[in-house]
C-alpha positions as CSV (number, residue, x, y, z in Angstrom):
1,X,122.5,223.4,174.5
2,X,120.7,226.0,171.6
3,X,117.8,224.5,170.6
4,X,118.0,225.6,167.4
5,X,121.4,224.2,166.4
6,X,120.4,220.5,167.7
7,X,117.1,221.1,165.4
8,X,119.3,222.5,162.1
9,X,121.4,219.0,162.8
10,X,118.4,217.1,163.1
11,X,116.8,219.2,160.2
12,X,119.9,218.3,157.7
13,X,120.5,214.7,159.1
14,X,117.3,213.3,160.2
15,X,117.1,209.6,161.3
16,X,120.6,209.4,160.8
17,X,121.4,211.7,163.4
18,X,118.6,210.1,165.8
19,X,120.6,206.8,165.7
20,X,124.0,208.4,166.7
21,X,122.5,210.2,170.1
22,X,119.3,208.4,171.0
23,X,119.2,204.4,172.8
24,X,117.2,202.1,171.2
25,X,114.6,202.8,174.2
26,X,114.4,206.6,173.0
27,X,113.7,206.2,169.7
28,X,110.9,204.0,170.7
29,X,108.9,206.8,172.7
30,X,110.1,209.7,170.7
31,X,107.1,212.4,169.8
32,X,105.6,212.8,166.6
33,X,104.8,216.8,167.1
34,X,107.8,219.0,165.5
35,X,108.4,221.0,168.7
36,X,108.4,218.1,171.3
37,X,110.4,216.3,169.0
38,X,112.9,219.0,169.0
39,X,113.0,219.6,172.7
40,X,112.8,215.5,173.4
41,X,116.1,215.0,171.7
42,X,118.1,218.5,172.6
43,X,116.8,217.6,176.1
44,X,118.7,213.8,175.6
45,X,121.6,214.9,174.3
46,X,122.1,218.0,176.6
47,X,121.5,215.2,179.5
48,X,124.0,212.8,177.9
49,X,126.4,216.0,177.8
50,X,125.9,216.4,181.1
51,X,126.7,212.7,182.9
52,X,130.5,212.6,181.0
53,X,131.2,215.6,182.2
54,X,130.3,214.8,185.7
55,X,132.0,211.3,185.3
56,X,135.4,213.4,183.4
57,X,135.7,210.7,180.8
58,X,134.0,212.8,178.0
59,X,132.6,210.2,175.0
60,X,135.7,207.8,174.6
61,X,136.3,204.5,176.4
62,X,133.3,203.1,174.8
63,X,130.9,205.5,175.9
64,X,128.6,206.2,173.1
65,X,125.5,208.6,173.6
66,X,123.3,205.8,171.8
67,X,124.4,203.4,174.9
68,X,122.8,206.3,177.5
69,X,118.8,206.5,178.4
70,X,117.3,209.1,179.6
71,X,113.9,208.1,180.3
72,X,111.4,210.1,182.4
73,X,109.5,208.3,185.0
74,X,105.9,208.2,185.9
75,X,106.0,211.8,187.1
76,X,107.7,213.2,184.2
77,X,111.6,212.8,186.4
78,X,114.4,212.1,184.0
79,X,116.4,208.7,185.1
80,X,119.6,207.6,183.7
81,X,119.6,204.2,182.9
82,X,123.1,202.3,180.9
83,X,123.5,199.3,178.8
84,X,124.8,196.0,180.5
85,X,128.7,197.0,179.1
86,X,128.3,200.7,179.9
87,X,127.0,200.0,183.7
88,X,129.9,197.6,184.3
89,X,132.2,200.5,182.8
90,X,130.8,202.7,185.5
91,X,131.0,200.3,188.3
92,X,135.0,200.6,187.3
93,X,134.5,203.8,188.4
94,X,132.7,204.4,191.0
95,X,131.0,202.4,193.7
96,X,127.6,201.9,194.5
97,X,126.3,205.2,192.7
98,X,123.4,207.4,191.9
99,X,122.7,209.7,189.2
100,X,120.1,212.2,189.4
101,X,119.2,214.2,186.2
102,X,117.4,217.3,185.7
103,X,116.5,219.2,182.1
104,X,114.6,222.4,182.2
105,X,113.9,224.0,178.4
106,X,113.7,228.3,178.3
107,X,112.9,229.4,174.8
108,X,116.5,229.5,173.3
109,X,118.0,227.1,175.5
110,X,117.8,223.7,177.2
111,X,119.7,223.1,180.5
112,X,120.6,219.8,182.0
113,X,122.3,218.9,185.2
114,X,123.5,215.5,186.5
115,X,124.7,214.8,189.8
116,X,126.6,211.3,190.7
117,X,127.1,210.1,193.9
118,X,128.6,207.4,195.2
119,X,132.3,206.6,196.0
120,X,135.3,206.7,193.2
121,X,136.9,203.5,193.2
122,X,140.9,203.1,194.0
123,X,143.3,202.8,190.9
């Protein structure tokens, strides 16, 4: 994702735009300083990006990015976490899975990768 165009969005939108593509548990920890603001949410949505296109549902179904954490742990490691409906979605889909998540930012661009495993449940 450019940087830039998720900060002329944000620019132009502001909190409106926040409540679309952050959870309620991102906009609780979300930094005051311009820059890590910027990368906190292109980071987020980049991440979000990333897991429905590893599911291949892309946002519809009731997947919303606002429904989607990405909350780094202790260390700084991004974890995934749903709400209630949106877990119970996934467990429609696949069994007993894990989601790793990576973001890396490089001037220009932020990167994010998700992995799932686990196994695809019979339809």
């Amino acid at each position: 994702v450019e940087i830039d165009r998720i900060s002329k969005v944000y620019q132009k939108f502001g909190f409106n735009f926040l409540v679309k593509v952050l959870s309620k548990h991102e906009l609780k920890i979300i930094p005051i300083e311009k820059k890590k603001r910027i990368n906190f949410i292109t980071g987020r949505f980049a991440t979000k990006e990333a897991l429905v296109k590893a599911l291949g549902t892309g946002f519809r179904k009731g997947l919303s990015f606002k429904d989607i954490s990405v909350i780094n742990d202790k260390n700084g490691k991004p974890e995934i976490f749903f709400d209630q409906n949106l877990n119970d979605f996934f467990k429609t889909i696949i069994k007993n899975f894990n989601i790793s998540a990576s973001i890396s930012h490089e001037k220009k661009y932020c990167v994010a990768s998700v992995t799932i495993m686990g196994e695809k449940v019979e339809t």
